[in-house]
C-alpha positions in Angstrom: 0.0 0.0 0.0 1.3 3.6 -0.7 -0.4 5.9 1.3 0.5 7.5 4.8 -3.5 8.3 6.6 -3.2 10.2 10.0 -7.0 11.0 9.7 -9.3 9.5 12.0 -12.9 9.0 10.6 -15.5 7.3 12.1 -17.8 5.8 9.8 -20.3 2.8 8.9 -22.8 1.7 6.7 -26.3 -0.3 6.6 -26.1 -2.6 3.5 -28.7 -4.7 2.5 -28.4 -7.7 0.9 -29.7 -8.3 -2.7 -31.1 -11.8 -2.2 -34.0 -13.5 -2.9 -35.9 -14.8 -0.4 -34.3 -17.4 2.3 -35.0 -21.2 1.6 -34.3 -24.1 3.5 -30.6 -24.1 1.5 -30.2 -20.7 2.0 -26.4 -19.9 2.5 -26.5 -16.4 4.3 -26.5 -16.6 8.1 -28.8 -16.8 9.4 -30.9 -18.9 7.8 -34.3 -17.0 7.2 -36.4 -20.1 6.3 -39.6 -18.6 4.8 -39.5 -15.0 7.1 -37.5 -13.1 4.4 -34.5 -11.9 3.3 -31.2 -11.1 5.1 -30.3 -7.8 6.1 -27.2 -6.4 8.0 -26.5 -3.6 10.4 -23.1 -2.4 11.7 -22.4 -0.5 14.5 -19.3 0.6 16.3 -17.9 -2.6 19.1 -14.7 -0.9 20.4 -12.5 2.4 20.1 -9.2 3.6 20.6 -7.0 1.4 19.1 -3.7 1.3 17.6 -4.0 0.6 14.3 -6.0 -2.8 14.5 -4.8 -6.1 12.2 -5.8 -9.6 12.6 -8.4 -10.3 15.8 -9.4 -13.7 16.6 -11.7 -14.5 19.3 -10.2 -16.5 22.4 -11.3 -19.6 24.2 -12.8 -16.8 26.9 -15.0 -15.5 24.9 -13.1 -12.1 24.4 -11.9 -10.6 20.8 -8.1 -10.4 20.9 -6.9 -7.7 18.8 -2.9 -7.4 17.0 -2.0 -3.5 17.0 0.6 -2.6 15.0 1.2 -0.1 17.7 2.6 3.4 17.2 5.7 3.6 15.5 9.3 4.2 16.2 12.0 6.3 15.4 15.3 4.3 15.7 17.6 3.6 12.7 19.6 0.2 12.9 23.0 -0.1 11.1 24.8 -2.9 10.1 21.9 -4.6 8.1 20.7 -4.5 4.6 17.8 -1.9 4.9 14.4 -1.8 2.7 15.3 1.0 -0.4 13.3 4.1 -0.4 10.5 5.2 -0.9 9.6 2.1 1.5 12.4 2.4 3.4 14.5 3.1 5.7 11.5 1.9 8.6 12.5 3.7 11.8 11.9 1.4 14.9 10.7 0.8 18.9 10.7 -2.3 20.3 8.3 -1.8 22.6 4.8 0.5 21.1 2.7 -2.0 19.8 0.3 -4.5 21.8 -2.2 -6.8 22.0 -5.5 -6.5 23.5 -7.9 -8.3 24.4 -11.8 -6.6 24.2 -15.2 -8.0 26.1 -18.7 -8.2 25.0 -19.2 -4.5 26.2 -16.5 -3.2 24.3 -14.1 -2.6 26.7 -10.4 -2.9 26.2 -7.7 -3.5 28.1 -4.0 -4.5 27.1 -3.1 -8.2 27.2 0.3 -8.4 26.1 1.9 -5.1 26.1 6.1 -3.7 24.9 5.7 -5.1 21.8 7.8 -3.8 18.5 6.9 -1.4 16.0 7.8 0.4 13.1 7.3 3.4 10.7 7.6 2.6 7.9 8.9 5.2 4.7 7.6 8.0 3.3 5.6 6.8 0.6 5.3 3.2 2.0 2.3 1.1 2.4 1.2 0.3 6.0 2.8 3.5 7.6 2.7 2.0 10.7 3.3 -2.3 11.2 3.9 -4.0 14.2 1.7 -7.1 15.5 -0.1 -8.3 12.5 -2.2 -11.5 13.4 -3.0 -13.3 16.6 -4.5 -17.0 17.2 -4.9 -19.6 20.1 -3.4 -23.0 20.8 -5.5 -24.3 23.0 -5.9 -21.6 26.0 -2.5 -20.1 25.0 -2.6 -17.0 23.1 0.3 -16.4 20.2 1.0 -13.3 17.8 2.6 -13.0 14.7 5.2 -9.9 14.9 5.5 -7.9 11.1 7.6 -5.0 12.5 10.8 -6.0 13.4 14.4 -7.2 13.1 17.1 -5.0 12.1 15.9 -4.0 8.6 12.0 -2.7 10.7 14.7 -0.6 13.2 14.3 -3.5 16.3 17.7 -5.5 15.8 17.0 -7.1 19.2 13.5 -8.4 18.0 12.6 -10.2 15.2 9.7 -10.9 13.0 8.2 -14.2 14.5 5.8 -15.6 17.0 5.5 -15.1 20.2 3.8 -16.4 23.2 1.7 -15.1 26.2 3.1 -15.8 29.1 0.8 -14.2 31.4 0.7 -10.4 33.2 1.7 -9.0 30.1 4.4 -10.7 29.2 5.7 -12.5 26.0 8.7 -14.8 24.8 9.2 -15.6 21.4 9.4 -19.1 20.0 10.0 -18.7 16.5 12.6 -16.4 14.5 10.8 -15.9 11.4 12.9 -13.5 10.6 16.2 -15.9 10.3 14.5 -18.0 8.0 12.9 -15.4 5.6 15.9 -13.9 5.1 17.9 -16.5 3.3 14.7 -17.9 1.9 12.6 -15.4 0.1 10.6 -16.0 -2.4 11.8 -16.0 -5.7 9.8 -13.0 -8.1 9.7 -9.9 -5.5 10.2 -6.2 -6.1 13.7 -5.7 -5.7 13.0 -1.5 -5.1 10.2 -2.8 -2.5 12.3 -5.5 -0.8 12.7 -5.8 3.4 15.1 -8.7 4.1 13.0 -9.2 7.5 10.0 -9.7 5.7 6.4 -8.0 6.1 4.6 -11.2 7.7 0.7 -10.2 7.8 -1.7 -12.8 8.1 -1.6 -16.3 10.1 -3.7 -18.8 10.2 -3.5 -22.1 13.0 -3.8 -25.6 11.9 -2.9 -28.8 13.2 -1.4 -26.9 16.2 1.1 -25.2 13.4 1.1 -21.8 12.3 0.7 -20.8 8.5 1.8 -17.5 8.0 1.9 -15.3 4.8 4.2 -13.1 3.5 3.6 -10.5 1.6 7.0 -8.7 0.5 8.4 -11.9 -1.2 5.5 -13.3 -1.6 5.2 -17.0 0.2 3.1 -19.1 2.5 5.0 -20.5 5.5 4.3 -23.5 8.1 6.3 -22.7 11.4 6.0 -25.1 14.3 5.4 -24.2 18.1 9.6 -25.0 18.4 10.2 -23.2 16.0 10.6 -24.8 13.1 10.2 -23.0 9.6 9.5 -24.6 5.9 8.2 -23.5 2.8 4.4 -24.5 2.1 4.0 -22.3 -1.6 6.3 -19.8 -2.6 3.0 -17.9 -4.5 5.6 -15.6 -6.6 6.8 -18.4 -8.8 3.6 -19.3 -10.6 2.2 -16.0 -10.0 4.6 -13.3 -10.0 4.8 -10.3 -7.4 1.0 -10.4 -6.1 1.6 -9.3 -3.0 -0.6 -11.8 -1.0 -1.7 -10.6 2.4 -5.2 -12.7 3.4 -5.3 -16.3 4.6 -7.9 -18.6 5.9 -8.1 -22.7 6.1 -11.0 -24.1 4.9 -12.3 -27.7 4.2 -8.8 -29.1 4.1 -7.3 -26.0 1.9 -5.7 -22.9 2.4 -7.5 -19.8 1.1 -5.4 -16.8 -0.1 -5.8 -13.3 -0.9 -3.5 -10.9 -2.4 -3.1 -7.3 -2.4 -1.6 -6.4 -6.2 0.4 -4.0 -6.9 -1.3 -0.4 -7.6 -2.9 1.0 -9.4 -4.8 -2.0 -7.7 -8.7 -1.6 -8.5 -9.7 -5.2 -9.6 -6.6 -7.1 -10.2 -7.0 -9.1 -6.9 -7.5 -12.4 -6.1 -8.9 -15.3 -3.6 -6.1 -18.1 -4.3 -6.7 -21.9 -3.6 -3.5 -23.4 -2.0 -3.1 -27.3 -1.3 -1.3 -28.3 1.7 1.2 -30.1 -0.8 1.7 -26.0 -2.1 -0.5 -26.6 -5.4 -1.7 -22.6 -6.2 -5.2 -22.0 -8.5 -7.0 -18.9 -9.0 -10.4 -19.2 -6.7 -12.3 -16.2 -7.5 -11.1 -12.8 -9.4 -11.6 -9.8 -9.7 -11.6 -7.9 -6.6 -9.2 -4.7 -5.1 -6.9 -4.6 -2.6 -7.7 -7.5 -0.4 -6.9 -7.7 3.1 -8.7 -10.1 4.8 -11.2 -13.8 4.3 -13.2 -15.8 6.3 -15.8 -18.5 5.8 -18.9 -18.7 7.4 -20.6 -22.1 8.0 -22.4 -22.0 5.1 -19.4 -22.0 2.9 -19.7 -18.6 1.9 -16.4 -16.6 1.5 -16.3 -13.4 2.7 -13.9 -10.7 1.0 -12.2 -7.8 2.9 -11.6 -5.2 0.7 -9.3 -2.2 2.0 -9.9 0.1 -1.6 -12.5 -0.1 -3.8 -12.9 2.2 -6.8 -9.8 4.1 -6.1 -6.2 3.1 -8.0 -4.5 3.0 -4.0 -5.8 3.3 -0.4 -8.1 5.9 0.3 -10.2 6.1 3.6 -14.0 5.5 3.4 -13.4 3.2 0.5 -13.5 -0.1 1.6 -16.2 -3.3 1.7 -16.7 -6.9 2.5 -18.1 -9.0 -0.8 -19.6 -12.3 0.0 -19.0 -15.3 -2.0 -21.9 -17.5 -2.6 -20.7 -21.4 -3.0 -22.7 -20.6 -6.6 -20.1 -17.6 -7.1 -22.8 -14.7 -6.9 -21.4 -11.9 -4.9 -22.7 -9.3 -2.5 -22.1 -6.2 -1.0 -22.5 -7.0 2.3 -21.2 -3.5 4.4 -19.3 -0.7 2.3 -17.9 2.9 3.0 -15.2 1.2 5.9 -12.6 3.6 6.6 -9.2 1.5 5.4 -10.4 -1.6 7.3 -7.5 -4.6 7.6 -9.1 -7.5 8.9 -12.3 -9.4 9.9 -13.4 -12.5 11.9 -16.6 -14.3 12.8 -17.6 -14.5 16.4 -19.0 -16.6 18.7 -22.7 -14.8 18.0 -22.4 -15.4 14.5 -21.6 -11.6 13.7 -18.8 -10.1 11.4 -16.1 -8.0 13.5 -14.3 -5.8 11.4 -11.3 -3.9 12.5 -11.5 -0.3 10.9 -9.4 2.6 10.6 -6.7 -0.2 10.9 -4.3 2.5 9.1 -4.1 5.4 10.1 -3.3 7.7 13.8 -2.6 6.2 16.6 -5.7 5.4 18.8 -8.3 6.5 15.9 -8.8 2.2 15.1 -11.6 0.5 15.9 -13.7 -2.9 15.1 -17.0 -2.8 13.8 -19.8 -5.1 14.3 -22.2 -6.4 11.4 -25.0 -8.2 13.0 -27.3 -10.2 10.2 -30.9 -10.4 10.6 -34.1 -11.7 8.4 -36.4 -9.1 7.1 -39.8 -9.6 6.3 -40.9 -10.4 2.4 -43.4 -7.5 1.3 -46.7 -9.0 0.4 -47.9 -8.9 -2.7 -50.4 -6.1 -3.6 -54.2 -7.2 -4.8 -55.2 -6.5 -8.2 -57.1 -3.8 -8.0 -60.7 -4.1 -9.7 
């Protein structure tokens, strides 16, 4: 992404659904039966964050939430450095955090002196730090994006980590180390970061599958540590930039970003755990985010839509009906970056995910059935 947004705007949007009515096989939750179509309403869940990324929802029942914090402003020397205008990132190894929200909205930090960078003048995120969290079991972990020596934290380095209670964190795999002698092998050489820009993880099998972005590749690290190559994406597909992934029915589900001008050259990418890559779905912009629902329907975060790169008040979430109709499901989102189902069967969406520190914040999309108009009489 190349845009740097410092503006905070708070705003959401009542979509309706074009549907026809529900049947029994209807695939939009809920399931309306013969009482109409579905309609959704959003409404603001939680403020003041951090610029928000990936949010899962914990074992607890609270939404845990990956800032990528506030930014830094230390150089590191003796390391190959991203080239401008993406570079040089300027780092702290200690303003981002993870936090953990309840079902009245209220935050508080979880795990807290996390890294996080700032990134160039005319580079994408402005701001990366955490980037994704997910559960083992009752243990939270967090994917870092905004560190080692070329993000301005030499200490830290892009990985995960692990909660180890009262705040605290250790990290138990160097993703960083590996990425570095193992990119992928089409990437933009005036856009490269030897640390890698790790955005999006998913958990399977106890295992962490983590995208890559920058050199575009999909990676399985183990809870020890342990780091292979799953799909290196850029060597069928060239520098997509992919950025979204979900696991669904035995597959991996990616989406990419593109390159900008971005406005419909992204898409939903079907990825076999043996690393076998085939176009899903097409033709969407600037994709951040998927998740399935349990109707099989795919749902499409998209950061940008209708403008050549990001621009605030621009973004949607398409659903994907098994049959391949789509629908507009909530629009005007303020450079959203991620969504996740909860345990209530709404979207949560977190918005204003780039921009100034503190204006973030995750939407709520609640779907409902509306009523099917009668029919008028004939009038005689």
């Amino acid at each position: 992404m190349k845009s740097n947004i410092t503006r905070f705007i708070t705003m959401y949007a009542v979509v309706m659904i074009l549907s026809q009515s529900c049947k029994k096989n209807d695939n939009y939750p809920p399931n309306c039966g013969d009482k109409g179509s579905v309609v959704t309403t959003t409404k603001v869940f939680a403020t003041g964050l951090n610029n928000p990324r990936g949010l899962k929802w914990g074992p607890d029942g609270n939404l845990y939430v990956a800032e990528g914090g506030t930014g830094g402003n230390h150089f590191s020397t003796g390391c190959l450095q991203a080239p401008p205008p993406a570079g040089p990132y300027m780092g702290n190894d200690s303003t981002s955090r993870i936090s953990k929200i309840d079902w009245q909205g209220t935050r508080t930090t979880f795990v807290n002196y996390l890294p996080s960078c700032t990134a160039g003048a005319k580079t994408g995120s402005g701001i990366t730090g955490m980037a994704d969290v997910g559960f083992i079991g009752n243990t939270l972990y967090g994917l870092i994006g905004g560190a080692g020596c070329s993000h301005g934290v030499p200490d830290i380095p892009n990985g995960i980590i692990k909660s180890t209670g009262n705040g605290a964190w250790k990290l138990v795999a160097n993703y960083s180390a590996y990425i570095t002698t193992h990119p992928g092998v089409n990437y933009d050489a005036a856009d490269y970061t030897p640390d890698g820009n790790p955005f999006s993880m998913v958990i399977v099998n106890k295992d962490f599958y983590v995208i890559e972005p920058n050199t575009g590749v999909l990676d399985k690290i183990t809870p020890g540590g342990n780091v292979s190559r799953v799909a290196d994406m850029s060597a069928t597909q060239g520098h997509i930039v992919p950025t979204a992934i979900t696991y669904h029915n035995g597959n991996f589900y990616v989406g990419n970003l593109g390159i900008f001008p971005a406005t419909g050259i992204s898409n939903i990418y079907k990825v076999t755990p043996a690393g076998q890559v085939s176009i899903f779905a097409s033709g969407f912009s600037t994709i951040l985010s998927i998740a399935f629902d349990d109707h099989n329907g795919l749902y499409v975060l998209e950061n940008t839509v209708g403008a050549p790169s990001p621009t605030p008040n621009h973004g949607d979430v398409v659903r994907v009906d098994p049959s391949g109709d789509r629908h507009v499901i909530v629009s005007g989102l303020n450079l959203p970056t991620a969504i996740a189902f909860g345990p209530d069967g709404k979207l949560y969406i977190s918005n204003s995910g780039i921009g100034a520190p503190g204006a973030g914040e995750i939407l709520q999309v609640s779907f409902k059935c509306e009523a099917v108009m009668a029919a008028k009489e004939d009038l005689r």
